[in-house]
C-alpha positions in Angstrom: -2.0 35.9 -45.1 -0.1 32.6 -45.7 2.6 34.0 -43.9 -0.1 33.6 -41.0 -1.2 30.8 -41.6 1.6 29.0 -41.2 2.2 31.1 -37.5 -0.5 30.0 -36.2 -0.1 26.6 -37.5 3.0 26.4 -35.7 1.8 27.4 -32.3 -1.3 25.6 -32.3 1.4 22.1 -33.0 3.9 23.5 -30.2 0.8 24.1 -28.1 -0.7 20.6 -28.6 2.6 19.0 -28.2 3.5 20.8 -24.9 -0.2 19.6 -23.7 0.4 16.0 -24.3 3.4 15.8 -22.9 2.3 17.4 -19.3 -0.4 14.5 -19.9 2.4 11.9 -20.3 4.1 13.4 -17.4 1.3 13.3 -15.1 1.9 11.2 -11.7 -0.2 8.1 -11.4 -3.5 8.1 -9.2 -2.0 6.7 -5.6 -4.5 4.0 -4.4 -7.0 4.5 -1.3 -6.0 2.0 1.2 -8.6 -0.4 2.3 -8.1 -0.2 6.1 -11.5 -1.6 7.7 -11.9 -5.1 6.8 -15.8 -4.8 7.4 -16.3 -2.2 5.0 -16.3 -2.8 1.3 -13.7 -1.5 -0.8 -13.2 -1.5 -4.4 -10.8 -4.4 -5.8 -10.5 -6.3 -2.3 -11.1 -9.1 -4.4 -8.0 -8.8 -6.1 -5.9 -9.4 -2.8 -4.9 -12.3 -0.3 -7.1 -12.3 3.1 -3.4 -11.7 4.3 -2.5 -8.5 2.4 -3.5 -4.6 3.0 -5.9 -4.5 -0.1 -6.1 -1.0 -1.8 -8.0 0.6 -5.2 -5.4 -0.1 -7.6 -7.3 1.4 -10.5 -7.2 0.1 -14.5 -3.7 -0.8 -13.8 -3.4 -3.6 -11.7 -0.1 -4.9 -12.9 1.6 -2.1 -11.3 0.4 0.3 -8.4 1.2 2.0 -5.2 -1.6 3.2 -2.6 -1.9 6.4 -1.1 0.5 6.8 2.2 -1.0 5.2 5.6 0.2 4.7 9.0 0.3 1.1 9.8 1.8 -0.8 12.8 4.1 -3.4 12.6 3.2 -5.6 15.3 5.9 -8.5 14.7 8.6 -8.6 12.6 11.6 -11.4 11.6 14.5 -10.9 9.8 14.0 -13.5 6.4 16.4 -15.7 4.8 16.7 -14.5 1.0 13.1 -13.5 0.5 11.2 -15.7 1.9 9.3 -18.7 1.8 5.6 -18.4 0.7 4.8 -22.1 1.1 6.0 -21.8 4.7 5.0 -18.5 6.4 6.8 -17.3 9.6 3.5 -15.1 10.4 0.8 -17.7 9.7 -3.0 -17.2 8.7 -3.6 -18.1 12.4 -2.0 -16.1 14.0 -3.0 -13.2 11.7 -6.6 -14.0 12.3 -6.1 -13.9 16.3 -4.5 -10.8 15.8 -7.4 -9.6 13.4 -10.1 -10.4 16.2 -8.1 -8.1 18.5 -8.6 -5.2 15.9 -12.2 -5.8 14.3 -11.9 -2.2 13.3 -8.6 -2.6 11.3 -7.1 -4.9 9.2 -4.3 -6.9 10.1 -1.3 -7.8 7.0 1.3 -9.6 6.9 4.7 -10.1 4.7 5.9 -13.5 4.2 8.1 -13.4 1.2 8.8 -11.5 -2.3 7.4 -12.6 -5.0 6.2 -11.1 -8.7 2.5 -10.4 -8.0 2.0 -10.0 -4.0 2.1 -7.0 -1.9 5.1 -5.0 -0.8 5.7 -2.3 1.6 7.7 0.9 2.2 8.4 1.7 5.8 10.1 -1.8 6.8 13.5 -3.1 6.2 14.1 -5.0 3.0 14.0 -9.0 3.7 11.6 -8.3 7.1 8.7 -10.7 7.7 6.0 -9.0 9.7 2.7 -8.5 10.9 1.1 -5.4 11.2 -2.1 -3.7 11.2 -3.8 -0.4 9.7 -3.3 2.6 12.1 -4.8 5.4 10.0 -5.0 7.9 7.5 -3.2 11.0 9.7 -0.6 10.4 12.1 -2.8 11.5 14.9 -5.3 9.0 13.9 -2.6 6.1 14.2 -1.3 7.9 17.6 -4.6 7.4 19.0 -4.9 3.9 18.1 -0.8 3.2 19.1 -2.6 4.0 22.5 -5.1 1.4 22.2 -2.3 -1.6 20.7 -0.2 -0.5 23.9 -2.9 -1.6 25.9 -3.2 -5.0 25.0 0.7 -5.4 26.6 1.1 -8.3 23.5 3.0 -6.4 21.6 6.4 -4.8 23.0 8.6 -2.1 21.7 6.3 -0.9 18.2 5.9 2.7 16.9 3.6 4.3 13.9 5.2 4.1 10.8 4.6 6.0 7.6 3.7 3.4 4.7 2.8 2.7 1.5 1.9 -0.8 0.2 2.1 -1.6 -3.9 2.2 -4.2 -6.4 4.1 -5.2 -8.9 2.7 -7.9 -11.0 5.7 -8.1 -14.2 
């Protein structure tokens, strides 16, 4: 009977151990990109007018968003990382660019720092301006068609993305 005991003892710590861990191990929740800048999103206030906003959940000093297809528009190669005081995509010009896409919303990448937006899909040290293209590539094919339209912007392609924060 003791002998028991202690079996079952023994699996039910294994068991609860081998549970916890699969809970460590878990992947963090990606982050739902915010791509209409009409429509309200969860923790937009949390972000730059100039940045792709996304939910980044309880953990705000670090998080990635789910991948999008995004549209990079502009794009300059930067000395070191940047300059944030002096932008080579300005607020302007993002603006202009946002009234040609009311639908989508238009981000740019100045410069690196601890706390503002990064994103995958671009060469390191690349200043850019870019806008939301979807959630499915044949969503952000259809709209390619529509950028191509405007003739304004030569030469750009769809681009699997993901933008994320890192605030340490």
């Amino acid at each position: 009977m003791r002998r028991n005991f202690f079996l079952l003892a023994a699996i039910a710590v294994v068991v609860l151990g081998l549970s916890l861990s699969a809970a460590a191990q878990r992947k963090a929740k990606l982050g739902r990109v915010c791509g209409d800048p009409a429509v309200a999103c969860k923790g937009r206030e949390n972000f730059q007018a100039w940045d792709l906003p996304f939910d980044t959940g309880k953990n705000f000093v670090i998080a990635n968003s789910e991948w999008f297809y995004g549209i990079v528009l502009k794009s300059k190669k930067m000395k070191d990382w940047g300059d944030c005081e002096k932008p080579m995509f300005g607020e302007t010009e993002r603006l202009a660019t946002q009234d040609m896409f009311p639908g989508r919303q238009v981000f740019t990448l100045n410069c690196v720092e601890s706390g503002s937006n990064y994103y995958t899909g671009v060469n390191e040290q690349t200043a850019f301006i870019g806008v939301y293209a979807g959630r499915t590539l044949a969503e952000a094919n259809a709209f390619l068609k529509t950028v191509q339209a405007t003739n304004k912007f030569p030469g750009i392609r769809v681009r699997r993305m993901q933008v994320g924060i890192n605030g340490t």
